[in-house]
N, C-alpha and C positions, 0 to 999 in steps of 0.2 A: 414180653413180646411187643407189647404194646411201646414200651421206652425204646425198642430198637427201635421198631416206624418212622417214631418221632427222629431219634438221630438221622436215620438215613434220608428222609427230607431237611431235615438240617444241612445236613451235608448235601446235598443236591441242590438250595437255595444258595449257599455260602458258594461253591464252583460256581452257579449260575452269576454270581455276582464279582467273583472275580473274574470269570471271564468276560462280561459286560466291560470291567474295568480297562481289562488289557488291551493295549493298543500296538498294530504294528506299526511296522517301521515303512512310510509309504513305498510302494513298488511304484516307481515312477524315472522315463527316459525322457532325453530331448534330442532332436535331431532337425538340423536345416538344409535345405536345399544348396542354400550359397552361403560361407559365412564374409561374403564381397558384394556389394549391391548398391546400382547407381541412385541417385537421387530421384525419391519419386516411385523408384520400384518399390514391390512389397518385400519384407524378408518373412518367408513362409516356417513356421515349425508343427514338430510331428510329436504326437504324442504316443506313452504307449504307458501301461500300468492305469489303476483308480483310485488316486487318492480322492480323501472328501474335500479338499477345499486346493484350488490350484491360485496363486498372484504372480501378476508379472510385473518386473522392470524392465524399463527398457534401456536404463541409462543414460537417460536426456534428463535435462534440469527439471528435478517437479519430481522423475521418474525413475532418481536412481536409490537402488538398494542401500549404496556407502553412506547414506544422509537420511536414511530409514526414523533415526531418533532425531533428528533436525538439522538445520543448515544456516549458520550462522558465519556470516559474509562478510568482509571488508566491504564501505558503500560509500557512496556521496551522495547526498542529498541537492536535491533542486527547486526552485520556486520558481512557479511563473505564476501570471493574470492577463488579464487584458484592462487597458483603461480605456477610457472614454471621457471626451472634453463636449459637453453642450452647448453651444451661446448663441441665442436669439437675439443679442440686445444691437438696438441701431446708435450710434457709430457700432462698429466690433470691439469685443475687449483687447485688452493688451496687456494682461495681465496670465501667464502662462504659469506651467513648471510648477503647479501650488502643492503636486501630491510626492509627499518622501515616502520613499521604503527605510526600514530601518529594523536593526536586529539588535536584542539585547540579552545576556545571558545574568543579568542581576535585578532587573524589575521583578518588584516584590509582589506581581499580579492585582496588586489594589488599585481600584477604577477613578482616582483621582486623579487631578492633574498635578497635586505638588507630588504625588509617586511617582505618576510617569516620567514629568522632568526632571526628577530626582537620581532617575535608574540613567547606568550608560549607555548609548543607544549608539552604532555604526552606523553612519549613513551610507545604505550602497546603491540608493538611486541610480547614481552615474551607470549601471552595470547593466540595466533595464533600458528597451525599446519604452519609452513613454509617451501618451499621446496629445497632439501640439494644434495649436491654434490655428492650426492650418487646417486639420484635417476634423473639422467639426462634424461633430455626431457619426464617427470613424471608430468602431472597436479595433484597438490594438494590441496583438500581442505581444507582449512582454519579451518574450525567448526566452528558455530555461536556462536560468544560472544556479550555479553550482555556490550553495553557499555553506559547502562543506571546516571551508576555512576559519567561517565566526562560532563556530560550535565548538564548547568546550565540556572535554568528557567529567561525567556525573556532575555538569550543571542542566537547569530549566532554561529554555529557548523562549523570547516571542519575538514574533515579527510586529512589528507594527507601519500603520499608514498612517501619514501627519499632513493635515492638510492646513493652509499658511496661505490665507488673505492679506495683502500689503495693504497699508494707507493709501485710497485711492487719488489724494490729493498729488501723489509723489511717483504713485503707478500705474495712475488707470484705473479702468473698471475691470473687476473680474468677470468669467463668463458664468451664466447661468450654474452651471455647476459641473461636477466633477463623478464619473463613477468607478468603479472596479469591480471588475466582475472575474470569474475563473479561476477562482484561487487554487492553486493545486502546488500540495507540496510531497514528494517523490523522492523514495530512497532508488537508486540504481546500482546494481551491482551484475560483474559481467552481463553488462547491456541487457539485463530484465529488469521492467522499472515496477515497484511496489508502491503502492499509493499510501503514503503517512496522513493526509488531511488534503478535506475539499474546501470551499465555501460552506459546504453543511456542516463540516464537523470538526473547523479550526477554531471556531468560538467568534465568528463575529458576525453573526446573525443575532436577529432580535431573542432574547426581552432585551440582552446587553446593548447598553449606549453608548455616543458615543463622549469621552473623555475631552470635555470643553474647556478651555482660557475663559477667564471673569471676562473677555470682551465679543464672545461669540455668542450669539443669540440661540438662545432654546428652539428647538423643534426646525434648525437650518441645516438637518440632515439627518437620515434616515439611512439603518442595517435591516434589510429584505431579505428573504430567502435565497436569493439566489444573487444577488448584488450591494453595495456597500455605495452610496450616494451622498457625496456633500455640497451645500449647499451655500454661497456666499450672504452677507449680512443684507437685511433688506433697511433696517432703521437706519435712519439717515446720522441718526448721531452714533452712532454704531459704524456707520461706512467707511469713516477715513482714521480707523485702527488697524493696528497688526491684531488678528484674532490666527488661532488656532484650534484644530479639532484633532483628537487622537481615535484608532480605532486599532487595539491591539486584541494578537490570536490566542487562545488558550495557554499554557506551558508544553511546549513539547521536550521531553527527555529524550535528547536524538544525540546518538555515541558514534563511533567509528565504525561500527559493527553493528550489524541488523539482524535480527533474529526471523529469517524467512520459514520458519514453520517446518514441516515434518515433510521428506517425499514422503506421497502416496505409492503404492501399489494398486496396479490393474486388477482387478477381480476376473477371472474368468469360469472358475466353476468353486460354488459351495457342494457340502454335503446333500444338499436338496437338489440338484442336477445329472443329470445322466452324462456317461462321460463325455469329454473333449477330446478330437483326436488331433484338430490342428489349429495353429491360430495366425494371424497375421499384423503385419504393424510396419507402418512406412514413417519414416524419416524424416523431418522437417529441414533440419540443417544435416551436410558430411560432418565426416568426422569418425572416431573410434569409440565404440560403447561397446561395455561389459552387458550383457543381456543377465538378468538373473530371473528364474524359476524360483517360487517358493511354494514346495509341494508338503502340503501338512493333513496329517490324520488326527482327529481328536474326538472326545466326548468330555464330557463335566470332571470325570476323573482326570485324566490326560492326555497327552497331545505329543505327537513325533512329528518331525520337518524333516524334511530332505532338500538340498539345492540344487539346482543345476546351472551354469552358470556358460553362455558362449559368446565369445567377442567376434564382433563386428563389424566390419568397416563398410561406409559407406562414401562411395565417391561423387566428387560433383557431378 
């Protein structure tokens, strides 16, 4: 009598636990008021059934279901900064134009000067707004160029700034000094721009130095947190040389194609929430979006989904 007991709690445990296990299939509807809705209005929906956990797409960039596992884009890349030219010195300098942009896809990353001059370097100055002896203690901006075209797929990138004092006996006096600040480089794809590197996190901030010619004097310019400052030679047997200073950015591995990350899904009700019965969501840009519902029931054992999925158009 006693071994029956035992089974038939047995068995009462064992059903108690499969049916803990089993999970339905959610009981869940959608329904909209308009699936046509001008810009700016809301598109309202209805709910009906309980599942434990509801997500929404809405089908905007960031927000659609079809890019659930990621979104990996055809892109172009951009750089820009702002320079700035200092000169207090009386007469004025006339010595301009000292700072180069330049992009290399074979510098070996090493902080000497016979690597850097070693490595091929594009000059694409020309392609930049740069700022000019005229417009002293003027931040300028650069304007973003597209420097999609010097990048070559599964090589390392760097950019670098070269700054080039003439002989003053031949050119004049340079001005006090030279800065750039803003550095921002920006992948874009269908016109959302993604930030690849700032000034903080291109690599040419301090402890790194900068990359000097045997005729540029120690400590004649300074990498700050937030700006990059060179400074012309003050020794007088020093002044009427060609000197140079380099200050290149980290490697960037930047391809044709950019890896934007995973859309999210809207959360609107977990398992710890009392139902939703309706929700709403307005439109940034027109256009046609696929809405999707993803209505899921689950516990530690398993987990059933349901979609619901309705298109919408949205007018200017």
């Amino acid at each position: 009598m006693k071994k029956i007991y035992l089974l038939s709690v047995a068995c009462l445990i064992f059903m108690s636990c499969q049916k803990e296990q089993t999970i339905e299939l959610p009981d869940f509807e959608v329904q909209t008021t308009s699936a046509e809705v001008k810009l700016g209005e809301k598109v309202n929906f209805s709910f009906s059934g309980n599942p434990d956990f509801i997500n929404f797409y809405s089908g905007e960039r960031g927000n659609d279901y079809n890019f659930r596992e990621g979104r990996i884009e055809e892109s172009e890349v951009f750089l820009s900064f702002e320079s700035q030219i200092v000169d207090n010195r009386t007469p004025a300098s006339t010595q301009g134009n000292q700072i180069s942009v330049l992009i290399s896809n074979n510098f070996n990353g090493n902080q000497t000067i016979a690597d850097v001059e070693q490595a091929d370097w594009t000059d694409i100055t020309s392609q930049f707004r740069m700022a000019q002896l005229s417009e002293n203690n003027m931040n300028i901006p650069s304007g973003k160029v597209n420097i999609s075209p010097y990048l070559e797929e599964g090589k390392a990138t760097y950019i670098a700034f070269k700054y080039t004092t003439k002989p003053r006996s031949t050119y004049g006096v340079a001005p006090n000094f030279n800065r750039i600040r803003s550095f921002l480089l920006e992948s874009i794809s269908n016109g959302q721009a993604s930030t690849l590197a700032t000034h903080a996190t291109a690599g040419i901030t301090f402890p790194k130095g900068l990359i000097r010619s045997a005729t540029y004097q120690a400590g004649r310019g300074t990498l700050e947190s937030t700006y990059i400052n060179f400074y012309g030679n003050v020794s007088p047997s020093q002044d009427d040389v060609l000197t140079t200073a380099w200050v290149t950015t980290n490697a960037f591995n930047i391809g044709k194609k950019v890896d934007l990350g995973i859309d999210k899904a809207v959360s609107i009700k977990t398992v710890a929430d009392v139902m939703v019965k309706t929700y709403s969501h307005i439109y940034k840009n027109p256009g046609k979006y696929r809405v999707v519902f993803v209505a899921k029931n689950a516990n530690v054992y398993d987990e059933k989904t349901v979609l619901k999925q309705i298109d919408i158009t949205v007018l200017p």
